[in-house]
C-alpha positions, 0 to 999 in steps of 0.5 A: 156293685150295680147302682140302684134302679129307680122304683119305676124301672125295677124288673118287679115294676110294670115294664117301662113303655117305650118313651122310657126306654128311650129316656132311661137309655138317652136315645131317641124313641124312634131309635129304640123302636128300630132297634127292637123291630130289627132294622138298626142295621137298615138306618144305620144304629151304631152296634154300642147303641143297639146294646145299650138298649138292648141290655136294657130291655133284657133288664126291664123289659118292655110294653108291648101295648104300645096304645096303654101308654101313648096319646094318653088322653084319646078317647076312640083310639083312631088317628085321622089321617088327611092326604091329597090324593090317594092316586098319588103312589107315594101317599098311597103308600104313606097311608099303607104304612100309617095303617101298619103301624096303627094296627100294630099299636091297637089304633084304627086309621081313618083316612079322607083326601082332600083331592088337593081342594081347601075347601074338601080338606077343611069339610075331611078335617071337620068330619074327622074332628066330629068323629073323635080322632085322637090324633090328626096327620094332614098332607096339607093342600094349604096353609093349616089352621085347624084349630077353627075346623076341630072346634071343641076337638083343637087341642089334638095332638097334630102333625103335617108331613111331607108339605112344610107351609111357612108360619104353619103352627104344627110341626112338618115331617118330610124328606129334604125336598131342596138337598135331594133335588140339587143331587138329583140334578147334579146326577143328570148334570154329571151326565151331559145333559141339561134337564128340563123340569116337569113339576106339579104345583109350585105353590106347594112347599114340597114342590117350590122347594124341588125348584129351589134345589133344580136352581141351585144345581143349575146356577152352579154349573152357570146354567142362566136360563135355568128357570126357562127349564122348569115347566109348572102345572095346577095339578099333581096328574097324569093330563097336567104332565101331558099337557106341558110335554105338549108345549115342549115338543111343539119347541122343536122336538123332546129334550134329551133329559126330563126331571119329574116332580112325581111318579103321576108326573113321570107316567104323564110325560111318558105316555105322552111322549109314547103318543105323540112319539111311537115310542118311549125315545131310549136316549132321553135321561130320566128323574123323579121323585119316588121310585117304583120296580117298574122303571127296572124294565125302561132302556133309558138312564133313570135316577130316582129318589126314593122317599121313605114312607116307613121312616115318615110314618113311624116318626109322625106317630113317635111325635104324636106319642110324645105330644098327648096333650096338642100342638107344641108349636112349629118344627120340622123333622127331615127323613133320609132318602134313597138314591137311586140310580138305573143306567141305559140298557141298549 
């Protein structure tokens, strides 16, 4: 005999929300969503886990008014959404999947950058704050304190991605910037060369932790002077890596590997070097942080990690979901990357 089901879960009951799906079948809530939207195979969901939600699904069923039952205590169904710089392809990106996946649950996403200025990301938090978000996602450009900007507002449900400040009150969502960089650099290692590291600002946390993981690499194949090797600008943009491919050709020509902290970096450094050069050299080694189809057409050797927006925007609204009421304190969530490896075509 089957055991009873809770009042609350009996087919004749309003269908369970996704939250209880996931809680009745003790999976998390980003598992369930990805089992019910058909990419359990793409994050790898064992086959036992998949069927166990789904035959409680096939049981109870599900709320497919995902708004009805989630921040259950907004008032415009709009989440605000702050990043540095909408230039950037990765946070173009992010915000595109953030808009989906708010459009899919009945929100509205309105969006500001902060242009990587404090002073423009607290006036965009601010603005938002007097709107009546219901929610709030910050790419932060400094330390965040938000509860000041919100005012009557600061008890939100907040999240940050990408960034993690140390003795930030919010939890961080963000790929492992430190363990993908040391495989990064351990791939162009393997491969006979010793990169030089061309990086946005190293006050950011996404950025300082790429450096730590290009140190570690390095020190373990006894490479002394690898912080000679890493080359910082003020700003995340296509002039800044210039300017720094400037200074390393004026050291007696092009390095033989280059790492890039992002794909603006990446273009800066090889439209400079195509500039100053004629061409793009095809026996320099390639690595950066994001990916994009375009690198499929150089001849050079490239690696490329490969974030994932989806996953970053799917678990920051999992976590405002099951944070209604505010802030539960500092955490941090890491999202899997993607390896990606082009070898030289001659």
């Amino acid at each position: 005999m089957k055991p009873a089901v809770p009042a609350m879960d009996r087919p004749d009951s309003d269908p369970p929300s996704i939250a209880q799906v996931a809680k009745a079948t003790n999976c998390s809530v980003t598992t369930v969503r990805l089992v019910l939207n058909g990419q359990a195979g793409k994050y790898r969901i064992s086959a036992a886990t998949q069927k166990i939600v789904r035959d409680y699904v096939d049981l109870h069923g599900y709320c497919l008014n995902h708004a009805a039952r989630s921040l259950k205590l907004r008032r415009t169904d709009t989440i605000g959404l702050v990043v540095p710089e909408i230039a950037n392809p990765f946070f173009a990106g992010l915000m595109a999947c953030l808009e989906r996946l708010c459009a899919a649950r009945g929100l509205v996403l309105l969006t500001a950058s902060s242009g990587e200025m404090p002073a423009q990301e607290d006036r965009a938090i601010r603005e938002l704050g007097t709107r009546g978000i219901d929610a709030l996602i910050v790419v932060p450009c400094q330390a965040p304190r938000y509860g000041r900007l919100l005012g009557g507002a600061k008890d939100i449900p907040v999240v940050l991605l990408d960034r993690a400040y140390t003795g930030a009150p919010y939890t961080v969502i963000a790929s492992d910037n430190f363990g993908e960089c040391v495989a990064l650099t351990d791939a162009i290692l393997d491969a006979g060369e010793q990169p030089h590291f061309i990086c946005a600002n190293e006050r950011l946390p996404s950025i300082g932790d790429r450096i730590a993981g290009f140190g570690a690499a390095c020190r373990k194949r006894r490479i002394r002077n690898w912080r000679a090797r890493v080359h910082c600008a003020d700003q995340d943009s296509i002039h800044s890596a210039g300017t720094i491919v400037d200074a390393l050709l004026a050291q007696g020509g092009p390095p033989r590997a280059l790492i890039c902290s992002s794909l603006l970096m990446l273009q800066g450094t090889m439209e400079r070097l195509k500039l100053r050069l004629g061409q793009l050299p095809p026996d320099i080694t390639f690595g950066t942080f994001d990916d994009h189809f375009m690198l499929d057409f150089l001849p050079n050797h490239t690696f490329a990690i490969r974030q994932d927006a989806d996953m970053l925007a799917a678990l920051a609204l999992d976590y405002l979901d099951q944070h209604p009421t505010g802030p539960d304190g500092p955490g941090r969530v890491l999202a899997p990357c993607t390896f990606v490896q082009r070898p030289a075509r001659r």
